[in-house]
N, C-alpha and C positions, 0 to 999 in steps of 0.2 A: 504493500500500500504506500506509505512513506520510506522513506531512506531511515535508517536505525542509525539513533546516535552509538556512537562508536559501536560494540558487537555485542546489543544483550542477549542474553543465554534464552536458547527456544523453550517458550512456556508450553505446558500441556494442550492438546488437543480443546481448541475454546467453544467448538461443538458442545464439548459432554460436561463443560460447568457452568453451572447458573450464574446468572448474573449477581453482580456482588452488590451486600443490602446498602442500600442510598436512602436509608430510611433515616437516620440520624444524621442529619448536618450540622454539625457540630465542630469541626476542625478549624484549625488556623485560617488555611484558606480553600479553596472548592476543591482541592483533593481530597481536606480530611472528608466531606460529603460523603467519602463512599468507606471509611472507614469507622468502624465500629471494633473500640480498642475490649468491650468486654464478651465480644463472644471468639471465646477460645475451646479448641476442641475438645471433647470430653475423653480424658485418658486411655489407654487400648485396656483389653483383660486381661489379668493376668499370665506372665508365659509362662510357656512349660518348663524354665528351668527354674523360675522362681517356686513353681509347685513343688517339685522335687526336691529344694532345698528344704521348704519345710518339713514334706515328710521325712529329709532328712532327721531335719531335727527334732520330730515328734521319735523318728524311734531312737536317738542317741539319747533321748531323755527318759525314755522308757527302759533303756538301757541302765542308766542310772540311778533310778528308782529299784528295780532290781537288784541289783550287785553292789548297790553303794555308795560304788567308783563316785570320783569328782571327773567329770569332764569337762573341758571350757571348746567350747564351741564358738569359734568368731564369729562375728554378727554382722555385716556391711551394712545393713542400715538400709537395702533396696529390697522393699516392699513391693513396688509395683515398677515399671520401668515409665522411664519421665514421658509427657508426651513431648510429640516433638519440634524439633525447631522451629522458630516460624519462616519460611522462604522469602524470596528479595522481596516479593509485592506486598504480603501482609508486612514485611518490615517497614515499607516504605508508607503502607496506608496507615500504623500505629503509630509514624512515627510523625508525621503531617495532622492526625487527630489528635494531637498532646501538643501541637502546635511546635514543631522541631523539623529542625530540616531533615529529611532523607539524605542519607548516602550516593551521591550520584553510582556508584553502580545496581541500588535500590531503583533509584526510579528508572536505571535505564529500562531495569526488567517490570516496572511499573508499566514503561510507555509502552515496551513488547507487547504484554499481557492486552494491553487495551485497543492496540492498535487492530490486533487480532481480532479479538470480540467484537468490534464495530462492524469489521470486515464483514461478518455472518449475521449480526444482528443492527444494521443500522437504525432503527427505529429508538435503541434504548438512547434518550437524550441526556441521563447523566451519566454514563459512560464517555459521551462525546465530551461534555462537559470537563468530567474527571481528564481524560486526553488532552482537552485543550489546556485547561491549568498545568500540566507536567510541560507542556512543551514550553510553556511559559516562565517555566521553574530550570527547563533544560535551558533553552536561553541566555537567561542571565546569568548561571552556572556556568556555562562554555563560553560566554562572549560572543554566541553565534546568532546574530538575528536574522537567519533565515527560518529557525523556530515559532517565531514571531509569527509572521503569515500563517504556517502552518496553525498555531494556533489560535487565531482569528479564523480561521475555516471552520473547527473545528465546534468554535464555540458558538459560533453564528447557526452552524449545522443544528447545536443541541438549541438552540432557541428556536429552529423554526420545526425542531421535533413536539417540544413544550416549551411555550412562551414563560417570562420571566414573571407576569401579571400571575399567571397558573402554577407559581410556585416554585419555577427553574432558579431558583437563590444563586445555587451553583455556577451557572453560566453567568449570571451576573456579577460576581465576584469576582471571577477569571475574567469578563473583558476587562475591572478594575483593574488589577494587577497587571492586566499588557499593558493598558494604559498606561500604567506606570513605568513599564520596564522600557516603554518607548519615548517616556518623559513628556507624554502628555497629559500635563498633569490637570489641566481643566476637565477633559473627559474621565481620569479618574475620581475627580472628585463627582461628576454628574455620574454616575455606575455606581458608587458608593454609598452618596447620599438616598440613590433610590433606595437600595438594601436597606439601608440604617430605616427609610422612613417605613418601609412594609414590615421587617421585621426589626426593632427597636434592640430587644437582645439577643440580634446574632452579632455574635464576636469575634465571628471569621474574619469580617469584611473591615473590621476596623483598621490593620494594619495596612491595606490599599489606602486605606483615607490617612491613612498618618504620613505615608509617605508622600499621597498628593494635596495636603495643606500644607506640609513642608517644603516642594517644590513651591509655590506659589505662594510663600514666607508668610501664611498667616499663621502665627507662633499659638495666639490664643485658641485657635482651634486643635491646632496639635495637641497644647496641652489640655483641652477638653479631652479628647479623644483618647489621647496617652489614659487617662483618669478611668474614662468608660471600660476602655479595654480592661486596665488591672481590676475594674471591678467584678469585670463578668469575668475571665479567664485571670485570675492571678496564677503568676509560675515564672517560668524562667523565661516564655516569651514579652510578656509584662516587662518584666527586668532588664531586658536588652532595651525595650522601646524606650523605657525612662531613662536609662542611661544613654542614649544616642539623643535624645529629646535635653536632655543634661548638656552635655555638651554643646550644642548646636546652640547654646543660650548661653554657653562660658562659664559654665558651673563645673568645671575639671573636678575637684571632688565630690559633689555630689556623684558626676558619674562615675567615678570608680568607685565608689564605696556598690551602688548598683548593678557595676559588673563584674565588682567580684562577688556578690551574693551570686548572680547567677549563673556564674562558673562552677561554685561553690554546690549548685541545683544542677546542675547538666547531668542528664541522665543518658545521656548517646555520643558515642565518639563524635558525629557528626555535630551536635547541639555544642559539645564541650570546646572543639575547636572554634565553633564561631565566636563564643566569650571569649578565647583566649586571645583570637584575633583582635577582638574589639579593646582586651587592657591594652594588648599591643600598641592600638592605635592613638589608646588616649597616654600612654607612656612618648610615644613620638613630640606629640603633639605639645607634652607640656616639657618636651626638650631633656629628654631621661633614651638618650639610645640605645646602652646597653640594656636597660630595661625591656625596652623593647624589641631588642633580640633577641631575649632572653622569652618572653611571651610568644612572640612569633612562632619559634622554634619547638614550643611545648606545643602551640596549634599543632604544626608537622607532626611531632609523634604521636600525638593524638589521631590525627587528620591525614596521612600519607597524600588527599586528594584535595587538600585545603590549598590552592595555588594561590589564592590571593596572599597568604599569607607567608609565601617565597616574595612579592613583589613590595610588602610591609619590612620582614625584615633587611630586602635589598634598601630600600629608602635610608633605612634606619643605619645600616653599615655604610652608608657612603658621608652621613653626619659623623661617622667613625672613624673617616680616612681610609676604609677599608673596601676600597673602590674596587678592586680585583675581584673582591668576593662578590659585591656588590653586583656586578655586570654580571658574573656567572648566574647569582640570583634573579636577574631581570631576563637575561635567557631563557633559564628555566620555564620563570612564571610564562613566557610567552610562547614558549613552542607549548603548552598546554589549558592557556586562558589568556588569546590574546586582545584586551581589552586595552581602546585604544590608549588610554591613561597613562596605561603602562607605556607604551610608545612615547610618548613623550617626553614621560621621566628622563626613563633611558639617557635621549635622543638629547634631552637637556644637561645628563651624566657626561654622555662623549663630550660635547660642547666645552663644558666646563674644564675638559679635559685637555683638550686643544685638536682633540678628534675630529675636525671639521667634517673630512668627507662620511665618517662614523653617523656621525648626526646628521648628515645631510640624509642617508639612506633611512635613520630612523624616523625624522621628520616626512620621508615619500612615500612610509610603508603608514605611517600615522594621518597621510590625505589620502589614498586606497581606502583605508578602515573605516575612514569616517564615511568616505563615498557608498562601500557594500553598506552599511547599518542606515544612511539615510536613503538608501533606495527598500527598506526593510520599514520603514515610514517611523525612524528612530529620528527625533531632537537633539542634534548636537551642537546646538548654537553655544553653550555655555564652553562646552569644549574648543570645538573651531574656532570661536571668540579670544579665548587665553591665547591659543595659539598664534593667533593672525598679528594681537596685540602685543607679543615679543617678540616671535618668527616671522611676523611677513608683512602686511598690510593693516596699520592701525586705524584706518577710514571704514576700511571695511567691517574691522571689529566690531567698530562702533556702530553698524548697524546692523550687524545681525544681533548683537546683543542688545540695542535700544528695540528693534523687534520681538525680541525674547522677553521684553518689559513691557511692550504695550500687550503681548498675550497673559499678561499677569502673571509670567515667570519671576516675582521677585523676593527670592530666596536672599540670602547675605552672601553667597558667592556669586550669584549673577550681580548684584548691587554691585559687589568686590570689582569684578570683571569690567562691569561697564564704566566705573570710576578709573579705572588704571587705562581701560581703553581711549578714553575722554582726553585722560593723562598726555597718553603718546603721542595722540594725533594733534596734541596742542593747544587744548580746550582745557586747563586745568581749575579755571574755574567753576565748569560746567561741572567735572570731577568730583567735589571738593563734598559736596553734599551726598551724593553715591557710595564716595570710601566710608564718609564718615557713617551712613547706614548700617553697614557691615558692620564696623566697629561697635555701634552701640549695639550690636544686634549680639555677637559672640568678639567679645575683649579677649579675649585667650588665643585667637588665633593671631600667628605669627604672621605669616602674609597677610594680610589685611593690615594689621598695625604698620607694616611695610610701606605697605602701599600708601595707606593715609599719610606717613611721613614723609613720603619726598613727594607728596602733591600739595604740601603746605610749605615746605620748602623753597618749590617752585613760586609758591605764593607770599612768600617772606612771612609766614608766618613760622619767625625760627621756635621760638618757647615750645607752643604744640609739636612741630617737628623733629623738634629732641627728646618731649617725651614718647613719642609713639614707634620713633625709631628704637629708642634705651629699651622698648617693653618688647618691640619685637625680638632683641636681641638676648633682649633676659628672659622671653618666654620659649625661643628654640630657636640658640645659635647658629643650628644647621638647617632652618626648615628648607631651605631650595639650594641645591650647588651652585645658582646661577647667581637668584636671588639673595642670598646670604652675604657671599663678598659684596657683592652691590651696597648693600645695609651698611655695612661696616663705613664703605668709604664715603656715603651719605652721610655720616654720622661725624665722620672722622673731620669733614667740612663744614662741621658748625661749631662754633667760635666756643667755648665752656663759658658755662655764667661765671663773675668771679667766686672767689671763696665768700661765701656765708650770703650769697644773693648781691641784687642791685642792693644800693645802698637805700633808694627810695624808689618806692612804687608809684607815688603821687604824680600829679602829672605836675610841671611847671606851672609856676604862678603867672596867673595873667598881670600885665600893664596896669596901673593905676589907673582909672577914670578919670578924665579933667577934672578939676575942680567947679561945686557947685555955681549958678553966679549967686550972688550975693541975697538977692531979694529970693530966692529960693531956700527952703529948709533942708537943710539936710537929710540927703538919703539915710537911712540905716543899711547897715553892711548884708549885702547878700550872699546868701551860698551861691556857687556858680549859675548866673544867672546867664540869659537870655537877651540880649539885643531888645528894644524894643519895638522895632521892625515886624510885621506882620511874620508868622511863622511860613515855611513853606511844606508843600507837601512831604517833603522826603524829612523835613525836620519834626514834623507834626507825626509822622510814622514812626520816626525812631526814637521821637519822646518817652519814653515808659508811664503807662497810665496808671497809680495803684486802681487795686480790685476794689468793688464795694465789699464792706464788711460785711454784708447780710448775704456773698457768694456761699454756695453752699461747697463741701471739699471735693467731689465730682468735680465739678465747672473748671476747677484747674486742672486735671488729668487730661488735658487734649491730646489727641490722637497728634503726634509731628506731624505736619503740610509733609506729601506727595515731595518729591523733586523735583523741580523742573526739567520737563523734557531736553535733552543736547542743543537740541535746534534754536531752545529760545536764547540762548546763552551763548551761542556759537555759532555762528551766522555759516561759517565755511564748511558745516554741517548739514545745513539745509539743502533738502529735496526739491521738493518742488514748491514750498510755501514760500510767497513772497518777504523781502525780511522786514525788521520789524526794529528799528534802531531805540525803540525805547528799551526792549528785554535784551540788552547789551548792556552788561555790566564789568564794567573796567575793574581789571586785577587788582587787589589792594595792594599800594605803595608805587599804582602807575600814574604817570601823568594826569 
């Protein structure tokens, strides 16, 4: 029927089994659908050697009631023989209903098993369903999004078998989750939101909405949702979501304190390596490398098939100086998960290296990558974006990712992105507001503090630019090989305040007032006062008004004003709108 990801092992004859119970949907996501982690099979009867042992032992003991004798008779303790293992697919459907990832050579024998079944019984629609969520889960697991298509056929198939209105939960979760995995995050939130409104506590569907209110940076809804989730499914997938939701907000220990509980809870090699991965990440992140090679590496033994977690500890060894190792590592991850990310890394490792033609070939296998996945109806403007904006074209950047913002992509890494891209292209005004988004959105992360400091830099604003530079560098001196020496010599170019501060902060005293004339009284002295010249608009704006005292504490909580679009702020930006010389606003400290 389909192409089998890599070789799964032939299941039985899918004629002679029933189709598996979809009565319980209940799992993480429309896989667990078809799994039902309590019925297990009911043990064999007893065998014949276990009979005979007894009778053994019924006549050595009757032996010994007789004659006297002491006899000691070993005991093994096997009453009955265990029932038996469970095979790749109920591993992979028990392991999806507990909300835990499957062992990718589980689901490969997952997607055998189903592909099969369809074959002969196309009518059962949550089969297609169960089908289409694994290819969805193979996908993002391989880096392959020709998966993708696949299953959008698949799930489209189980819908027009039984509508989603009639109960198909399932299918509707699964196109969630593509949606996500294609980073359209608007469509996942409209899939998700249906689910949540028909069925209020299914908990499967929550973590497609956590991931597509996090692409599309509304934080308050995550953490709605993070909340709902651990109430209806508390466990170890809870725990990862709070701590990635932790993070994402710049709360480094809260998140680790909630990833190591649910390390601490991993109940699957597979489940165990992803916590481990995830200390990894948040060890990186807060500038602890060895740590995180140390995390990394336990994934691997854990995980033999965790590859992401070869392309965490490469990152992490090249903040080590351990760049040999490092490349070996980004090899690896890549002849086995080539996700283009990873390409870039790399391709910005040679770079730094002085491997020009190195990077050059990594940078053309990393426009390839992006090319198969967006013809796979994958968004990779955020990607393409970083990219263009240090490798190649920063105009261009800048408009795929101010595109990326008008579809309400606005996460604190596209915010990041499109302020550095603003940056480049020479717009650092227009910047200015963007970097600082990201910033206040996650203060932990080291690029972004980067980035916001030499965009104020450029804008003479030094005090801000030395702080946000000194925190990038105190929060992780090696976060980029490119980036990082940059930091340094940005840093290195701003003058030190002297010892113990300015001597005074106040601003210079103004000029004496002429003297009153005579037949006038005396002013009394004012605080700095005002001309008494009509005010102008831009004076009268930037007045400061106090509140009324009868404001209630709400009324001061306003949501930050929006950005302004590039265009308004940057005229050499403009498409096709005519411009507009009033939303030009000159760099502070310019003429």
């Amino acid at each position: 029927m389909d192409v089998m990801p890599q070789q799964p092992p032939q299941p039985p004859d899918p004629s002679s089994r029933p189709p598996l119970d979809v009565s319980d949907f209940s799992g993480a996501s429309a896989l667990s659908a078809l799994a039902d982690p309590a019925s297990l099979a009911e043990p064999p009867p007893v065998s014949l050697r276990t009979t005979l042992r007894r009778a053994a032992l019924g006549t050595v003991a009757a032996a010994v009631l007789v004659t006297g004798a002491v006899v000691a008779v070993p005991d093994d303790g096997k009453k009955a023989s265990r029932p038996p293992v469970p095979g790749p697919v109920s591993r992979a459907l028990r392991a999806t209903a507990a909300g835990a990832p499957a062992s990718l050579s589980d689901l490969t024998a997952l997607i055998g098993d189903r592909q099969q079944w369809v074959g002969t019984h196309p009518s059962d629609a949550r089969s297609w369903a169960l089908l289409g969520t694994a290819y969805v889960e193979w996908g993002r697991r391989s880096a392959d999004a020709a998966y993708y298509g696949r299953a959008e056929q698949a799930l489209k198939r189980s819908l027009n078998v039984q509508p989603g209105e009639n109960g198909n939960t399932a299918a509707l979760v699964g196109l969630a989750e593509l949606a996500d995995a294609r980073h359209d995050f608007v469509a996942a939130r409209k899939w998700g939101e249906t689910v949540r409104a028909r069925e209020p506590k299914q908990w499967a569907v929550y973590p497609a909405l956590i991931d597509a209110y996090g692409g599309l940076g509304d934080h308050r809804a995550v953490h709605t949702a993070v909340e709902r989730f651990t109430a209806l499914r508390a466990g170890v997938p809870a725990l990862v979501q709070t701590a990635r939701m932790q993070r994402d907000r710049g709360r480094p220990e809260d998140a680790l304190a909630d990833a190591r509980d649910a390390a601490d809870r991993a109940a699957t090699p597979a489940q165990k390596a992803e916590c481990l991965h995830l200390l990894g990440e948040l060890a990186w992140e807060r500038g602890e490398p060895k740590e995180a090679v140390a995390q990394f590496g336990a994934a691997l033994r854990t995980d033999r098939a965790h590859h992401a977690s070869l392309a965490g500890r490469a990152r992490a060894l090249v903040a080590l100086g351990r760049t040999d190792e490092a490349r070996r590592d980004y090899r690896a991850a890549l002849a086995q998960l080539p996700r283009p990310e990873y390409l870039l890394e790399l391709g910005e490792l040679y770079e730094s290296l002085g491997l020009g033609t190195e990077a050059d070939e990594q940078y053309a296998q990393l426009g390839r990558a992006l090319a198969l996945d967006e013809g796979q109806g994958v968004d990779h403007a955020l990607l393409r974006g970083r990219f263009e904006a240090d490798h190649g074209d920063p105009a261009a950047a800048v408009g795929l990712l101010d595109a990326a913002w008008s579809r309400s992509h606005r996460s604190a890494a596209v915010a990041d992105a499109l302020g550095w891209a603003l940056h480049r292209s020479g717009a650092p005004s227009a910047a200015l507001e963007y970097a600082a988004r990201a910033v206040d959105t996650n203060g932990q992360n080291a690029s972004y503090a980067y980035h916001l400091g030499v965009i104020q830099k450029a804008l003479r604003e030094y005090g801000p630019a030395r702080r946000n530079l000194e925190k990038a560098l105190r929060t992780n001196p090696g976060f980029s090989p490119l980036a990082g020496p940059s930091a340094q010599e940005a840093l290195a170019g701003l003058a030190p305040p002297p010892p113990g501060g300015p001597p005074d902060v106040q601003p210079p005293p103004e000029s004496e007032p002429p003297a009153p004339a005579p037949q006038a009284p005396a002013a009394p002295p004012a605080l700095p006062a005002r001309p008494d010249a009509p005010e102008t608009r831009a004076e009268a704006t930037s007045r400061a008004v106090p509140k009324p005292a009868t404001e209630q504490p709400e009324q001061s909580e306003r949501r930050k004003p929006e950005p302004e679009r590039p265009e308004a702020q940057n005229p050499q930006l403009q498409r096709s709108q005519p411009q507009k010389p009033e939303a030009q606003n000159p760099a502070p400290g310019s003429p």
